[in-house]
BANU-284689 format. One record per residue: residue number from 1; residue in one letter; x, y, z of N, C-alpha, C in turn. Coordinates in steps of 0.1 Angstrom, whole numbers, plus 2048, in hexadecimal, padded with zeros to 3 digits. Example, Ala and Ser with C-alpha at 12.3 -4.5 7.8 and 13.67 -1.06 7.14 Angstrom:
2
    k  r  n.east  n.north  n.up  ca.east  ca.north  ca.up  c.east  c.north  c.up
    1  A     884      7C7   84E      87B       7D3    84E     884      7DF   84E
    2  S     880      7EA   847      889       7F5    847     881      800   84F
//
This chain:
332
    k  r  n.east  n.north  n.up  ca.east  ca.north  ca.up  c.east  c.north  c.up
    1  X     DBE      C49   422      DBC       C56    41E     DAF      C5C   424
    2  X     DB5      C69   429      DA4       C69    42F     D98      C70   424
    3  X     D89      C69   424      D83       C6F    41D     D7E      C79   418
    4  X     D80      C87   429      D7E       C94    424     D88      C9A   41A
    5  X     D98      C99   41C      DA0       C9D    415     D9D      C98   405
    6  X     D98      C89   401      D9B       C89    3F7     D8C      C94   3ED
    7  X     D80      C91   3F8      D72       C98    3F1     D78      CA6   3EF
    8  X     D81      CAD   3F5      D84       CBC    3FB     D88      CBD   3E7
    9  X     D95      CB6   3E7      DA0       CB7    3D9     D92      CAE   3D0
   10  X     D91      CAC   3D0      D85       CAA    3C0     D7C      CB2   3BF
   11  X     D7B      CB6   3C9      D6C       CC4    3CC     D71      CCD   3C2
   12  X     D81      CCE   3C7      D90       CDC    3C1     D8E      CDA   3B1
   13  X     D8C      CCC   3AD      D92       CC8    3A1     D86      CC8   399
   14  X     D7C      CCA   398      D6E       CCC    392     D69      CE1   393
   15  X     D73      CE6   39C      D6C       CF2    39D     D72      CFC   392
   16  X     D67      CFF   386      D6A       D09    37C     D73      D13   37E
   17  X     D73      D1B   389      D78       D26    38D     D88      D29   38D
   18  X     D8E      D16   39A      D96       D1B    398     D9F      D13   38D
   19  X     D94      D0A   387      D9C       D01    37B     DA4      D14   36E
   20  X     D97      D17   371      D9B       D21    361     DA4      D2B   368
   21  X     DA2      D2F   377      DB3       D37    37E     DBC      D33   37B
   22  X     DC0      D24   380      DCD       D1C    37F     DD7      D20   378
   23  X     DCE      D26   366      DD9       D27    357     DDA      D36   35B
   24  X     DDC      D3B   365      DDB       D47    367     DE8      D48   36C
   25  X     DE9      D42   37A      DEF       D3F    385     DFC      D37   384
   26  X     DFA      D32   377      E06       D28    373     E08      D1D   381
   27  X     E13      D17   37D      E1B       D0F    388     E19      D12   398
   28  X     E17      D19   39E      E18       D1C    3AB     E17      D15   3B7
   29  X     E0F      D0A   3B4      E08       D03    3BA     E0F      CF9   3BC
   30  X     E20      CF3   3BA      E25       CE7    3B9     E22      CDC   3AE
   31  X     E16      CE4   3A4      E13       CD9    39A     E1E      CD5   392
   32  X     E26      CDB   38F      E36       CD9    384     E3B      CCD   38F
   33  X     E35      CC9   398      E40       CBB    39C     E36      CB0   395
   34  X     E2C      CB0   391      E25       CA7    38B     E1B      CAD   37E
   35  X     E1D      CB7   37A      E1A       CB6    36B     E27      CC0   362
   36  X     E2B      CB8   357      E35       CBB    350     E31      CC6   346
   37  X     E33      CCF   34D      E2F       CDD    345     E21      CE2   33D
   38  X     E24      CE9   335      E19       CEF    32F     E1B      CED   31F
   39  X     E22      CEC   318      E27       CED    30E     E2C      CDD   307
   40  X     E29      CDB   2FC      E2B       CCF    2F2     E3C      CD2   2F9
   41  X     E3F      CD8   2F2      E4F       CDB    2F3     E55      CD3   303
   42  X     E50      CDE   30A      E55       CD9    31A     E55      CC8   31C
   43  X     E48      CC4   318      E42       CB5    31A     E4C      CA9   311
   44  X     E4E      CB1   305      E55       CA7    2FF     E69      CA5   303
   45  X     E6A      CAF   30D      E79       CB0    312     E78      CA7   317
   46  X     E6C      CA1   325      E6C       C99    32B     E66      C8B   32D
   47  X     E63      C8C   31E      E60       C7D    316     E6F      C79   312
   48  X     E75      C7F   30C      E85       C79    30D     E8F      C76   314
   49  X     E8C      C82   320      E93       C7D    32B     E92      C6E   32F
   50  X     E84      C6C   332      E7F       C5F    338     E80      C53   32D
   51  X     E80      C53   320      E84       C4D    319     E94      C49   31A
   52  X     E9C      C51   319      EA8       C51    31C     EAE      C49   32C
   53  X     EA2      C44   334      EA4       C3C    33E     EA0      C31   33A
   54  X     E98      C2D   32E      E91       C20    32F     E85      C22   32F
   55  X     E7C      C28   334      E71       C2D    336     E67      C2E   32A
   56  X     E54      C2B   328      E53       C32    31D     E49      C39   325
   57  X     E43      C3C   31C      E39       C4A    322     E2B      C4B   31A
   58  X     E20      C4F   320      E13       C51    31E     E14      C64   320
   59  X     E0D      C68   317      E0B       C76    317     E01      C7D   31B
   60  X     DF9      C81   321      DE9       C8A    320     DEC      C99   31E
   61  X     DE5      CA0   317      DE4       CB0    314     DD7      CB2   31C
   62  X     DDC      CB6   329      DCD       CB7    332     DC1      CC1   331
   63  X     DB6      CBA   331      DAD       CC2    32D     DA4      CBB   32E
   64  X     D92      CBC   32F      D87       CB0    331     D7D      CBD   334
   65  X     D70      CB6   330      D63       CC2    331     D64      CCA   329
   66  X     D6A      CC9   31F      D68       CD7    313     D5D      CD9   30E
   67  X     D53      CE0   30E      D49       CE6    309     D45      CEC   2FC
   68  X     D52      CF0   2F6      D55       CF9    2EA     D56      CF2   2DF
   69  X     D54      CF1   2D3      D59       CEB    2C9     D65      CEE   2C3
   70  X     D6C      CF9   2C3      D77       CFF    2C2     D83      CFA   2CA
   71  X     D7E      CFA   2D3      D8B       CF8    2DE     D8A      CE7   2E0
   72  X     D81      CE1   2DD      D80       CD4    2D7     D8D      CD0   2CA
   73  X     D89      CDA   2C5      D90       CD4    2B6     DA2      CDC   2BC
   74  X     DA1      CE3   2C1      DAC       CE7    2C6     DB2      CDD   2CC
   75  X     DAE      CD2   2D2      DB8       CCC    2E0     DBC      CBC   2D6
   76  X     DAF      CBD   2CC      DB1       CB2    2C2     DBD      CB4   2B6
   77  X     DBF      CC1   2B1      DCA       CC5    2AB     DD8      CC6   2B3
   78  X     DD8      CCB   2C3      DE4       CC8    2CA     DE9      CBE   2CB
   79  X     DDE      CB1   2CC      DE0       CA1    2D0     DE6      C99   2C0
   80  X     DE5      CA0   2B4      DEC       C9E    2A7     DF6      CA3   2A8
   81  X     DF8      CB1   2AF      E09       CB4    2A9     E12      CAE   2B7
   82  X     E0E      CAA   2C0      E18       CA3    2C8     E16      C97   2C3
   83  X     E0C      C8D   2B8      E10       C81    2B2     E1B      C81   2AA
   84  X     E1E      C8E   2A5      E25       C91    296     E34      C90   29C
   85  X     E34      C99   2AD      E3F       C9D    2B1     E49      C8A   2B5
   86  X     E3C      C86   2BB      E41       C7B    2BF     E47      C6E   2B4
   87  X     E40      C73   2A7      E47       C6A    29C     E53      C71   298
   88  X     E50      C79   293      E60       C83    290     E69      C7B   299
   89  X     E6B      C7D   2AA      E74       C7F    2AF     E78      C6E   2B6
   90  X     E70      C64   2AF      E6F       C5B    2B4     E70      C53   2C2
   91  X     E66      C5E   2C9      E65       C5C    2D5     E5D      C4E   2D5
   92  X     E63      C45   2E2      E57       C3F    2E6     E4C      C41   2F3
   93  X     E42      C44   2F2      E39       C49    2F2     E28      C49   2ED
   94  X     E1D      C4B   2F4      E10       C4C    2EC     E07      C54   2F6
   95  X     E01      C53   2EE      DF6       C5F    2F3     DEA      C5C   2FD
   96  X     DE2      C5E   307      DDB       C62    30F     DD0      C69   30C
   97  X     DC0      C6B   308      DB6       C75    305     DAC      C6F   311
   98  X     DA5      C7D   311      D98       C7A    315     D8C      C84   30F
   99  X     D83      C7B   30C      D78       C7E    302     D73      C86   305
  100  X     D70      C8A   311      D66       C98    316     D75      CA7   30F
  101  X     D80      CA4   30F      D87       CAC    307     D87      CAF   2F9
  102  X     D7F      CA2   2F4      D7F       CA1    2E7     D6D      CA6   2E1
  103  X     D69      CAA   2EB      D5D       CAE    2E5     D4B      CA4   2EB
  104  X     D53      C9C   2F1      D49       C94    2F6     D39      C9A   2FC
  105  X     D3B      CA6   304      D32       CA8    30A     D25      CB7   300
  106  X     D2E      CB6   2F1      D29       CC2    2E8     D21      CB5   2E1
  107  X     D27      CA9   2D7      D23       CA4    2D0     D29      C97   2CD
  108  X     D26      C8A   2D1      D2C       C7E    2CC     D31      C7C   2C1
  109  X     D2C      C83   2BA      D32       C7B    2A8     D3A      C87   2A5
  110  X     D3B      C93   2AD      D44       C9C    2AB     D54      C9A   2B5
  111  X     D4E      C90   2BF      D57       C89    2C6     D60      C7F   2C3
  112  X     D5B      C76   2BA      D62       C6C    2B4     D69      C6B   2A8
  113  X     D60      C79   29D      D6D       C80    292     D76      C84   298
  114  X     D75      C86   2A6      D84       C8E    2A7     D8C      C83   2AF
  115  X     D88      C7C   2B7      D93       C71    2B6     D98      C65   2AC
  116  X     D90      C6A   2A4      D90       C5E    296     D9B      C66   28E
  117  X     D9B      C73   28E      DA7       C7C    286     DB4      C75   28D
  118  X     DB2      C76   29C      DC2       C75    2A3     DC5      C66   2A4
  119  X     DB9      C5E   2A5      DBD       C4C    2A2     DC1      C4A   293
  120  X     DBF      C54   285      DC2       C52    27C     DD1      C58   27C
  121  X     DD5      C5E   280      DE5       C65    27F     DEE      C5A   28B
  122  X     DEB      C57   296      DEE       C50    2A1     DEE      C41   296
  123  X     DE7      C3B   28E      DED       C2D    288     DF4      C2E   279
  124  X     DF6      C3A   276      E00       C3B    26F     E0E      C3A   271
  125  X     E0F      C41   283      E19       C43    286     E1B      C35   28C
  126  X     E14      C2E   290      E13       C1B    29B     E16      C22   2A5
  127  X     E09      C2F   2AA      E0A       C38    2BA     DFE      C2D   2C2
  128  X     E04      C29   2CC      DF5       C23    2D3     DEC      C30   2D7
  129  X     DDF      C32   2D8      DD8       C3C    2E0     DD0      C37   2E8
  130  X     DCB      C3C   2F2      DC9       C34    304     DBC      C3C   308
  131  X     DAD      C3C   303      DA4       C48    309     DA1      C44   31B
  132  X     DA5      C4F   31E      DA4       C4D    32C     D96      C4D   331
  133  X     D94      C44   33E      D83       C47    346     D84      C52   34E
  134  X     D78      C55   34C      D78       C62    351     D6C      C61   35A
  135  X     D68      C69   365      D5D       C64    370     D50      C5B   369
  136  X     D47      C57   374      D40       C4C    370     D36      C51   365
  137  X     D33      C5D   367      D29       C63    35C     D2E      C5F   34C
  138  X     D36      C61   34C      D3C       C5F    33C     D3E      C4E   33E
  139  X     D3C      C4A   347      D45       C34    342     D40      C32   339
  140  X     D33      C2E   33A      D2C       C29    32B     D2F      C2D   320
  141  X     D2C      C3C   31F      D2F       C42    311     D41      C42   30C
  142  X     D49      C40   317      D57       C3D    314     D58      C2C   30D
  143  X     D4F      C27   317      D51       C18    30E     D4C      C15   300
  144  X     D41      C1C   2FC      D3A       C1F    2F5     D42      C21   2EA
  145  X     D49      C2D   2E7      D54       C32    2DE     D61      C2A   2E1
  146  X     D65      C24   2E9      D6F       C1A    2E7     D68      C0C   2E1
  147  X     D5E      C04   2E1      D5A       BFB    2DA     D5B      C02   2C8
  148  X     D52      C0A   2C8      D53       C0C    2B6     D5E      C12   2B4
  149  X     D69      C16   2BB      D7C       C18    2B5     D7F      C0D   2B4
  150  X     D7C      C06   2BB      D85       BFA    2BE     D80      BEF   2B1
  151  X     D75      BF4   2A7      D74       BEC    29E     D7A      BF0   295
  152  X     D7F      BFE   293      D82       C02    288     D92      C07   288
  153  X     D97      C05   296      DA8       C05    297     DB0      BFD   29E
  154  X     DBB      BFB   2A1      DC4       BED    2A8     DCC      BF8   2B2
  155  X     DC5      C04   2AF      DD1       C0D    2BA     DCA      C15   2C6
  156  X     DC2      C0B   2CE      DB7       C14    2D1     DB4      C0C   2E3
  157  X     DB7      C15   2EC      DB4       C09    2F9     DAB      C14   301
  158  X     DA8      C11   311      DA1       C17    319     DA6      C16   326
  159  X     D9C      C19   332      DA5       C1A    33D     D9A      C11   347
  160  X     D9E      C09   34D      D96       BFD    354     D95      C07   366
  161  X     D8D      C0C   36C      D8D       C12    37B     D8D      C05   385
  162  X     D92      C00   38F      D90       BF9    395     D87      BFA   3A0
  163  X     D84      C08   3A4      D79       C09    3B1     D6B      C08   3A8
  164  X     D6A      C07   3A1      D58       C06    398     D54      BF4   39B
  165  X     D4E      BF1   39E      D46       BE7    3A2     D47      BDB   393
  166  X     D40      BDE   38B      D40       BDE    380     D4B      BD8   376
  167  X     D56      BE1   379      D61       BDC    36C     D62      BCC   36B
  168  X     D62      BC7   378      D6A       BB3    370     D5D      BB3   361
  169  X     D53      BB4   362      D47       BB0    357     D4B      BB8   34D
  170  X     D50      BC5   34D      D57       BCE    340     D65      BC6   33B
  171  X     D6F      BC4   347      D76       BC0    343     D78      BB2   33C
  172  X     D6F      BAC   33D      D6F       B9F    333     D69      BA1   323
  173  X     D66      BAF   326      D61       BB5    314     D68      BBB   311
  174  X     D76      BBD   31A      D7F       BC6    315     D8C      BBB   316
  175  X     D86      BAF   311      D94       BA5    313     DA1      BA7   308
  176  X     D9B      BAB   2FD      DA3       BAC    2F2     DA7      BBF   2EC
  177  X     DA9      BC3   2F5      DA4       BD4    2F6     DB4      BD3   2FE
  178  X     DBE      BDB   2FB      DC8       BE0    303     DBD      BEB   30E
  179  X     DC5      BEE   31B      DBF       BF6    327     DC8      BF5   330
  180  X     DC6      C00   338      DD3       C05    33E     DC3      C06   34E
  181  X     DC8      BFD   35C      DC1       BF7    363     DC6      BFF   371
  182  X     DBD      C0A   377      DBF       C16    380     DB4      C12   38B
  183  X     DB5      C19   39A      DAF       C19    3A3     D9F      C22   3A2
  184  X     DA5      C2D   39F      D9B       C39    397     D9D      C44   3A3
  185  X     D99      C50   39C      DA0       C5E    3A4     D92      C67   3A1
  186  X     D84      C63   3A3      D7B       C67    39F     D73      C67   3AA
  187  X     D6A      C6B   3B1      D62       C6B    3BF     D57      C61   3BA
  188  X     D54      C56   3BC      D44       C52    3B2     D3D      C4C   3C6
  189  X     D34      C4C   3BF      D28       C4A    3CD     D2A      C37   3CF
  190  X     D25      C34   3D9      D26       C25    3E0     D1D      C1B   3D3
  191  X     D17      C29   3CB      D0A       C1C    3C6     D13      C14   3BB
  192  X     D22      C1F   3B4      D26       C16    3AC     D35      C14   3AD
  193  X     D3A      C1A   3B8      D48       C11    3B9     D47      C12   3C8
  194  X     D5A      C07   3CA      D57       C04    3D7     D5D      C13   3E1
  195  X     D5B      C12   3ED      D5C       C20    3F4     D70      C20   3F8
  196  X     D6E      C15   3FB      D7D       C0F    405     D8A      C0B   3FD
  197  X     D96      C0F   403      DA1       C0C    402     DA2      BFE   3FA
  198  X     DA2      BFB   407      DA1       BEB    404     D9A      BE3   3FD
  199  X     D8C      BE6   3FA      D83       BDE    3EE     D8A      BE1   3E0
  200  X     D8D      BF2   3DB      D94       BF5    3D3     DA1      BF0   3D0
  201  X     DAB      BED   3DB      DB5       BE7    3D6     DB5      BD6   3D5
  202  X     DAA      BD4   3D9      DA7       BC2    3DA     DA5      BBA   3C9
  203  X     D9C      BCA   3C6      D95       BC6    3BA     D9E      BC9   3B2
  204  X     DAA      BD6   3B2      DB2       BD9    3A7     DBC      BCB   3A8
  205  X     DBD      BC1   3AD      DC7       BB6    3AF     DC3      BAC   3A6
  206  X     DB7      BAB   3AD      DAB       BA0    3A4     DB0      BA1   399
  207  X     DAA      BAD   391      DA7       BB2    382     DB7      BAF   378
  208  X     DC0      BB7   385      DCE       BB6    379     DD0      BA6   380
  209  X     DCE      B9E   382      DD2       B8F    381     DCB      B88   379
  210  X     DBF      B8E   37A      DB7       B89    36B     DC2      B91   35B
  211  X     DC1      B99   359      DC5       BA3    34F     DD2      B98   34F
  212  X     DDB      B92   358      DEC       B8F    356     DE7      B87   352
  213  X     DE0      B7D   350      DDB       B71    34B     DD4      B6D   33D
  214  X     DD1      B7A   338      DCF       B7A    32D     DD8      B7E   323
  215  X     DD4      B81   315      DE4       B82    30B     DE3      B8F   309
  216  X     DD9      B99   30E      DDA       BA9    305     DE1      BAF   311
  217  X     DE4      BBD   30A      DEF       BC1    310     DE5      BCC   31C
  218  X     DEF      BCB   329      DE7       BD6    334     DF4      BDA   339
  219  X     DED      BE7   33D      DF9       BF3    346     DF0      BF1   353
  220  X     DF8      BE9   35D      DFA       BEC    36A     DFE      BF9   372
  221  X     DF0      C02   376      DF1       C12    375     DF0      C12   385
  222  X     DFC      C12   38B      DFC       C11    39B     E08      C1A   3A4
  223  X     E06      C21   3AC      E16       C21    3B8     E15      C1B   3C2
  224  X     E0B      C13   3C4      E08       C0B    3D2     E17      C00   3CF
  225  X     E1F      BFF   3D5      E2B       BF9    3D6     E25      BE8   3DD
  226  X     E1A      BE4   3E4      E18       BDE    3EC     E10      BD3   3DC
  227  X     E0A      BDB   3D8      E00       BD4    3C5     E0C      BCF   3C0
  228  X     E14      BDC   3BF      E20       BD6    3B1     E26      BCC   3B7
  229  X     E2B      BCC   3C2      E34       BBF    3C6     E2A      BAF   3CA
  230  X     E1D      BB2   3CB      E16       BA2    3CB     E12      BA4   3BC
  231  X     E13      BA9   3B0      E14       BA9    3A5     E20      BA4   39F
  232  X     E2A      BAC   3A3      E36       BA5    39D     E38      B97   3A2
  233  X     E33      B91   3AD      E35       B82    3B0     E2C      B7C   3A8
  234  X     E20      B80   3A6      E17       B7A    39B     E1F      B78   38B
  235  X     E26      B81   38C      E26       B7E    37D     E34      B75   37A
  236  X     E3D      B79   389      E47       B6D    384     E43      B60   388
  237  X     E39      B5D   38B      E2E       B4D    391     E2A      B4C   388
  238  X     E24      B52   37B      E1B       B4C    376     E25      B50   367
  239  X     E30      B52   363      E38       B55    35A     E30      B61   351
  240  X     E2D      B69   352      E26       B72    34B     E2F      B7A   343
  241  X     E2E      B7C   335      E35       B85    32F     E39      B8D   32D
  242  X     E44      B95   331      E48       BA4    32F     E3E      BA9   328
  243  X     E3C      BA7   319      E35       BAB    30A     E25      BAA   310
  244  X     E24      BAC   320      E0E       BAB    31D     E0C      BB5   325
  245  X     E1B      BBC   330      E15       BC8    335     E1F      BD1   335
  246  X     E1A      BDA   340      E27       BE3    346     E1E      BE8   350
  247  X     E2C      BEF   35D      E22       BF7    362     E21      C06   360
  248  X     E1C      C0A   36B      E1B       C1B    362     E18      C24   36E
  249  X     E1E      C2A   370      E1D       C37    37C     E1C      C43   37A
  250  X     E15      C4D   37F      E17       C5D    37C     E22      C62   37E
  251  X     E26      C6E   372      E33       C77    374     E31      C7E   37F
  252  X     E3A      C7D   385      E3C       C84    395     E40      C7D   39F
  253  X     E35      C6F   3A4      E33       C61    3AA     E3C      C5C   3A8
  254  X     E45      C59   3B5      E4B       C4C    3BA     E51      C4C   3AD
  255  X     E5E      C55   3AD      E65       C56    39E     E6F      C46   3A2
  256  X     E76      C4A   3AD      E82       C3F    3B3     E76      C32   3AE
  257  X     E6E      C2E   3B3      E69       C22    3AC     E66      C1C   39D
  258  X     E5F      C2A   398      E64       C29    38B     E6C      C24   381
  259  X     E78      C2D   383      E89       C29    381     E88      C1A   388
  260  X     E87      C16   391      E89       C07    398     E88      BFF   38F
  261  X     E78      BFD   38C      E70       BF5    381     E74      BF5   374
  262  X     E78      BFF   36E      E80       BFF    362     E88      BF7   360
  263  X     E96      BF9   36B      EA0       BF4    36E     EA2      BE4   370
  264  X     E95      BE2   376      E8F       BD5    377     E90      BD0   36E
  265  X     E8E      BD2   35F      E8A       BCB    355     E7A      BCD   353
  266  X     E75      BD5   35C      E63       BD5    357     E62      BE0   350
  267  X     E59      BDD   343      E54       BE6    33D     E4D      BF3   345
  268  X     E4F      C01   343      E4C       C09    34A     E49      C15   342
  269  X     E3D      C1C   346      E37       C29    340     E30      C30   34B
  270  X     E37      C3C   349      E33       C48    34A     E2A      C50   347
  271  X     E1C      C50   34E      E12       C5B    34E     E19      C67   34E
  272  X     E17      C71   343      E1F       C81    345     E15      C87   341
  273  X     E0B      C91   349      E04       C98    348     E06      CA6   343
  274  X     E04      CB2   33A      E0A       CBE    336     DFC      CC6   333
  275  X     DFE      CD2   330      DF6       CDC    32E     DF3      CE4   334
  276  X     DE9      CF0   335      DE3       CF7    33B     DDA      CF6   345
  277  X     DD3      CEC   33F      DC3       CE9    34A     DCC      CDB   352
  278  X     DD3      CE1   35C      DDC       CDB    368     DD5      CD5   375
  279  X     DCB      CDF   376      DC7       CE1    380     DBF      CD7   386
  280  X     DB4      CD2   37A      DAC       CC8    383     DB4      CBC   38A
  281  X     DBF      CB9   381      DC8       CAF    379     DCC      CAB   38A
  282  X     DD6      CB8   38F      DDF       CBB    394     DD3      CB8   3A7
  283  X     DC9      CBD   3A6      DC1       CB9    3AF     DBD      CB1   3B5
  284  X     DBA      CA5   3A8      DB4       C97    3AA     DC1      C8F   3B0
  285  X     DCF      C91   3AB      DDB       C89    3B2     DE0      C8D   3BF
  286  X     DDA      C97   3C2      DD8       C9D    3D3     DD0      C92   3D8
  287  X     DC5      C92   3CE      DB9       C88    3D9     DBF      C7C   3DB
  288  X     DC4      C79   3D1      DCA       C6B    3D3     DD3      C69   3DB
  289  X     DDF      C74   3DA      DE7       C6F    3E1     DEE      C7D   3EB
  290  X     DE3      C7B   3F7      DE6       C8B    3FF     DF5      C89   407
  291  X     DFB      C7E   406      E09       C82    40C     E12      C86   405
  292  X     E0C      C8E   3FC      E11       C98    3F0     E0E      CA4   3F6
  293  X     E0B      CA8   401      E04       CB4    405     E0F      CBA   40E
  294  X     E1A      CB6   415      E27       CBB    417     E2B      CC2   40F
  295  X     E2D      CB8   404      E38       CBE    3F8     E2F      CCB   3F2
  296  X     E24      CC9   3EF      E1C       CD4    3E4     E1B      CE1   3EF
  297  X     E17      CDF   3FA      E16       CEC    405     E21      CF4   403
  298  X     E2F      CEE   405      E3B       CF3    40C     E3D      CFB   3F9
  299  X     E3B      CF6   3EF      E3F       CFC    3E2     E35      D07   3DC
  300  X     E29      D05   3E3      E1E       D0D    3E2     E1E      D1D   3E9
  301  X     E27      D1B   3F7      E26       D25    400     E37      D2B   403
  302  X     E3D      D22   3FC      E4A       D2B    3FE     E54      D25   3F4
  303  X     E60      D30   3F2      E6B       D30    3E7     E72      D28   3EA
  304  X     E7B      D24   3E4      E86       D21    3E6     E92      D21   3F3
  305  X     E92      D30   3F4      E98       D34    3FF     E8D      D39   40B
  306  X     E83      D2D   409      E77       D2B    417     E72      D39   417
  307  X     E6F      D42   40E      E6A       D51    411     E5A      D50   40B
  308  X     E55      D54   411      E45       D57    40E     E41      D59   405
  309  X     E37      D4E   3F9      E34       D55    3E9     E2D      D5E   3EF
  310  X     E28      D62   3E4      E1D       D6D    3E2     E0E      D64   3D5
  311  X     E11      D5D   3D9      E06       D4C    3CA     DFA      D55   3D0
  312  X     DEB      D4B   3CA      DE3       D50    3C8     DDC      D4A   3D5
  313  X     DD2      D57   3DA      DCD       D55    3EA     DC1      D49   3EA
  314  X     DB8      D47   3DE      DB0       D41    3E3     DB8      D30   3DC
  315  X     DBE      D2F   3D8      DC4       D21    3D4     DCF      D1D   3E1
  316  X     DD2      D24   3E4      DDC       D26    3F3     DD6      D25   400
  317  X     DC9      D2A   3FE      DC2       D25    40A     DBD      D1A   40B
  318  X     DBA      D15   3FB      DB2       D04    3FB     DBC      CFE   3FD
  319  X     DC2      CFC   3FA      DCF       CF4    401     DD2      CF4   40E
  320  X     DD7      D00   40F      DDB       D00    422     DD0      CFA   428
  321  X     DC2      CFE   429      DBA       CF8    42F     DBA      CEB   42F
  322  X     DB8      CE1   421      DBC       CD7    420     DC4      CCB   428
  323  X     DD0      CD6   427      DDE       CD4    42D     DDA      CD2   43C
  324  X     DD6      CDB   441      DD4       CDA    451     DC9      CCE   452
  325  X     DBF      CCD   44E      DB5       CC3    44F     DBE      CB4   44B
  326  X     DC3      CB5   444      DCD       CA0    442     DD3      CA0   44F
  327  X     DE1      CAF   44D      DE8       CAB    459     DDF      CAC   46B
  328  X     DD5      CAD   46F      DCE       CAF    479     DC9      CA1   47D
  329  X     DC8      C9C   470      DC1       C8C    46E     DC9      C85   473
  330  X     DD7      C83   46B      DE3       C7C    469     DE9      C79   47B
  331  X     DE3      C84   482      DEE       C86    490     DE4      C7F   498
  332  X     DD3      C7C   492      DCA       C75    4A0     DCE      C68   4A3
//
C-alpha cells in the first residue's frame, strides 16, 4: 500500500469539515457498499440477512470524538434500543462502542455511567459488548476502563492492534479478557508501532497463535487470505476449538470469502458499521484497503447508466486526486 495514499485517507478521516458534510451528502461517495445504512431499521434488515446464512454479526453506531454531553447520552440511548431490538428479534448479534463516543473526551466517570447503563441492559440480554481501540492517544485510557468493567461484568472484551509494539505484554493481561485481534487503521508514529507490512503482519501471526493456544475466546479480525489460511493450518495442527474463536471481517470485504468460511464450518462475524458519522469510518477503509478505489471512484462519479453525478466537489476531488496518485504509483 503506498504510504501517501493511506496518510492522504486518514488526513480525510479526521477532517471536521468534511466528517460533519458527509450527513449532508448522504451516500454518494460509494459508502453504502460498506456501511449498512443510516438507520437501526436499515442495519437490523441486514443483521438477518447475514444471520440467515450462518453468519453472526458485530454492530457499531458510528460515531467517536463527541464533545457534547447530550449527543453523548444520545449515541448511549441508541446503543440500548438496538440492544432491545436485538433481543426482541432474537438476532444473533452484539454490539461494538467506542468510548470517545461515549463521552470519554468530556468526562471519565461520565464515560463509564454510560457504558455501565449499556453493559447493564447488554447482560440481561447475555449481549457480548466489544469497546473498540481507538488511536494510540486513548490506549491507556481504553485499557484503563476495560480493566475496572471487566471486574464488574463477564460481558465485556477489547480490541488487541497488532502494529503497536507493545500489545504481546498487554496481551498477557488480557489473557482471560475476550478481544477481537486487528492490524490497526490508525496512522501512529515509528516510536510506537511498527511502520511495515510485514513487521505488522508477522506480529498479527505471532499474537493470534498465542491467543489459539489459550482457553478465552478471540475474533480473528482479518481479509488477508494469506493469515487466515497459515491460521487455519494452525488450528487444524494444534486441534484448536471451534468454541475459542471466530473470524471476523468488515461488511462490504471479501463477502465471497466470508460466505466460504461460514460454509467451512468456522465460526464467523460480521463487522456492520451504520449511522450517520460514515465518513471518518468509510475513509479509514480506503486507507486500508485502496484497491477499493476502483469501485468507490466509478460509484462516486457516475450512475448507473455511466452518466455524470452531480455529488459533492470537494469530496470528489479528494478522491479523484487520490485516485490518480495510487493508480500512477500502481503502473511504476
Amino acid at each position: 500500500m503506498s504510504n501517501l495514499t493511506r496518510d492522504f485517507f486518514i488526513g480525510l478521516s479526521n477532517n471536521k469539515f468534511l466528517n460533519t458534510n458527509a450527513k449532508k451528502w448522504g451516500f454518494q461517495l460509494g459508502a453504502e457498499k460498506f456501511v449498512a445504512g443510516t438507520t437501526i431499521e436499515s442495519v437490523m434488515n441486514t443483521v438477518r440477512e447475514l444471520n440467515q446464512q450462518g453468519i453472526y454479526c458485530t454492530l457499531d453506531n458510528l460515531g467517536e470524538f463527541v464533545s457534547d454531553k447530550t449527543e453523548a447520552s444520545m449515541a448511549k440511548d441508541d446503543i440500548i434500543r438496538i440492544l432491545d431490538e436485538i433481543h426482541t428479534e432474537k438476532l444473533d448479534c452484539h454490539i461494538s462502542v467506542k468510548l470517545t463516543q461515549l463521552g470519554l473526551d468530556i468526562d471519565p466517570e461520565f464515560c463509564l455511567d454510560n457504558i455501565r447503563q449499556i453493559l447493564d441492559i447488554a447482560a440481561k440480554y447475555d449481549i457480548f459488548i466489544n469497546i473498540d481501540m481507538e488511536n494510540y492517544a486513548y490506549y491507556n485510557r481504553t485499557l484503563e476502563a476495560v480493566e475496572i468493567l471487566n471486574k464488574e461484568y463477564s460481558n465485556v472484551g477489547t480490541v488487541i492492534q497488532s502494529y503497536l509494539y507493545r500489545v504481546e505484554a498487554d496481551l498477557d493481561l488480557l489473557k482471560d479478557v475476550r478481544i477481537r485481534l486487528v492490524k490497526g487503521a490508525y496512522k501512529e508514529s515509528g516510536d510506537v508501532a511498527y511502520q511495515s507490512k510485514e513487521q505488522i503482519d508477522s506480529n498479527y501471526i505471532k499474537l493470534a497463535k498465542k491467543r489459539l493456544l489459550g482457553n478465552t475466546f478471540t475474533s480473528i479480525a482479518t481479509h488477508d487470505h494469506n493469515i487466515i489460511n497459515e491460521l487455519k493450518d494452525f488450528i487444524e495442527e494444534n486441534q484448536i476449538s471451534g468454541d475459542n474463536f471466530e473470524f471476523q471481517m468488515l461488511y462490504g470485504f471479501r463477502t465471497e470469502m466470508q460466505y466460504k468460511l461460514a460454509e467451512e464450518g468456522y465460526r464467523f462475524c460480521t463487522y456492520i458499521p451504520f449511522g450517520n458519522d460514515w465518513f471518518g469510518y468509510f475513509m479509514r477503509r480506503l486507507a486500508e484497503r485502496p484497491q477499493n478505489l476502483n469501485l468507490v471512484a466509478k460509484d462516486a462519479f457516475y450512475t448507473k447508466d455511466n452518466k455524470l453525478k452531480k455529488g459533492p466537489i470537494i469530496a470528489g476531488a479528494a478522491i479523484a486526486l487520490t485516485f490518480f496518485i495510487w493508480r500512477k504509483k500502481r503502473r511504476k
